[in-house]
N, C-alpha and C positions, 0 to 999 in steps of 0.2 A: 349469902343470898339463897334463898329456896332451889331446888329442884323438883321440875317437873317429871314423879314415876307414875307410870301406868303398870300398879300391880292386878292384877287377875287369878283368879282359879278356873281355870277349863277343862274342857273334857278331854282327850286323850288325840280327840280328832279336832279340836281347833277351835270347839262354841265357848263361849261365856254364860249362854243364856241357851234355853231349848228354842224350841219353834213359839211364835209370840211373847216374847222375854219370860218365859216360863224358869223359874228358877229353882224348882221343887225336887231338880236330880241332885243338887249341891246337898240337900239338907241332910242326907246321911251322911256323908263325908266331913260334917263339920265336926272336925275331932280338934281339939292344941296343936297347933302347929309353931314349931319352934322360929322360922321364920317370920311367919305373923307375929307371934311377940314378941320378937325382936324389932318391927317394922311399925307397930302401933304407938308405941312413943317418943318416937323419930315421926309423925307426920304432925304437921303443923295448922292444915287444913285442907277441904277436899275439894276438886273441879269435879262436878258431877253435870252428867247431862238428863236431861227433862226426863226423856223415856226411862232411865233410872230410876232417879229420884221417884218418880210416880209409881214405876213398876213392881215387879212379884219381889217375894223379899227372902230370902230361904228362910229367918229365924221365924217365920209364918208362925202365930200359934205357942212361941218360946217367949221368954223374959224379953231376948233382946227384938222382937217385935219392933219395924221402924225406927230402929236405931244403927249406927254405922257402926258396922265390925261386930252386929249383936250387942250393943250397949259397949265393946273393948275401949272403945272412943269417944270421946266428945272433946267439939267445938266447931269454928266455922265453916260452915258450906256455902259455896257459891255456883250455883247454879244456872249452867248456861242454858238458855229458854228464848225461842220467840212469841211464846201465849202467855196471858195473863196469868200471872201467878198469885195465888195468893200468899198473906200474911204468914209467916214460920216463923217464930226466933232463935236466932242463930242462922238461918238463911238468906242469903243474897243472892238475886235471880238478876241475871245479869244478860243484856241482849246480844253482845256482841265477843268474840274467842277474845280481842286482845284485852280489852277493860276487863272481862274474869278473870283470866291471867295471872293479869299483873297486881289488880287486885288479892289476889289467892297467895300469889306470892308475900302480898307485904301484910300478908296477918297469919303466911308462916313463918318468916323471921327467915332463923338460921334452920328450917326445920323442912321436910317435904312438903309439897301437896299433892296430895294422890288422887289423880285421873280416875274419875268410873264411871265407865259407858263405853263401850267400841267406836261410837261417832265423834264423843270428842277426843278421844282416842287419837283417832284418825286426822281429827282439826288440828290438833296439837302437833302430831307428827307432820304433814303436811306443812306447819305454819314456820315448823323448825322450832320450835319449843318445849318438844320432851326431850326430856337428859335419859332416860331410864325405864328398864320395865323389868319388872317383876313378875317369872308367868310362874304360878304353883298349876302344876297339870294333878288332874283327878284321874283316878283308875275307871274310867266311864268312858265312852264310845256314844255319843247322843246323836249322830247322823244328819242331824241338822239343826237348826236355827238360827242363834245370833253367833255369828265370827267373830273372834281376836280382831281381827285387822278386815276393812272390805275396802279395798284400794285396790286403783290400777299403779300400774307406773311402773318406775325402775325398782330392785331390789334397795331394800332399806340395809344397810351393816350395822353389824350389834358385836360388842366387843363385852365376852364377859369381865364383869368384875366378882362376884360369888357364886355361890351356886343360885341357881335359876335368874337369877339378877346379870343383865346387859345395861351396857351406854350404849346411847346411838351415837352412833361416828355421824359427826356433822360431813 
């Protein structure tokens, strides 16, 4: 059965994203990283959340322009959204956390599906449905904008299993 990882690259101090999902501090740092390709085909398909999906893209301007991982990737996206969405192929815009899900899950098989957004991030951890995260931190200091995690509540436990890679202790 799939698991649910929430892989990331952040800044040093905890963003994902600059101020207004600005993602243009990542683009120098996209060099090979031995984890990512180890991690790109092990994933099976992606939960992406709307503000994503629509948002800044770091490959801006490069080959992989609008595509996942820089073009590293392809196949099913499912897209959790409560505005109308248009037509994509290969995308399913889905309205509610558990039907993406479980959906996501059953068109990655034996394979991940990788979380990308901080809010469904956030749904997924709340719902009890991520296994895993994956944080690659950048050599960057952005001071503000979008968080890893924006949560109240009690301390989450993360038990690692590799480097930068944790299980969340249910």
């Amino acid at each position: 059965m799939a698991k649910l990882l929430y892989a990331f690259s952040c800044s040093v101090d905890g963003f994902i994203a600059g101020p207004g999902g600005d993602m243009s501090w990542l683009t120098p740092h996209l060099v090979p990283d031995p984890l990512v390709a180890d991690l790109i085909p092990r994933i099976g398909a992606l939960l992406v959340g709307r503000r994503t999906f629509d948002g800044d893209d770091p490959h801006r301007g490069g080959p992989g322009e609008g595509k996942a991982f820089g073009g590293g990737w392809e196949g099913p996206q499912f897209v959790l959204t409560h505005r109308a969405a248009p037509s994509v192929p290969g995308v399913t815009f889905a309205g509610e956390l558990t039907g993406a899900v479980d959906a996501a899950k059953a068109a990655a098989g034996e394979k991940y599906v990788n979380v990308l957004g901080a809010d469904v991030a956030r749904q997924c951890l709340e719902a009890g449905v991520l296994d895993e995260i994956l944080a690659l931190p950048v050599p960057v200091l952005l001071g503000s904008g979008v968080r890893i995690f924006e949560r109240a509540g009690s301390p989450v436990r993360l038990e690692p299993v590799g480097p930068c890679r944790y299980r969340v202790v249910p």
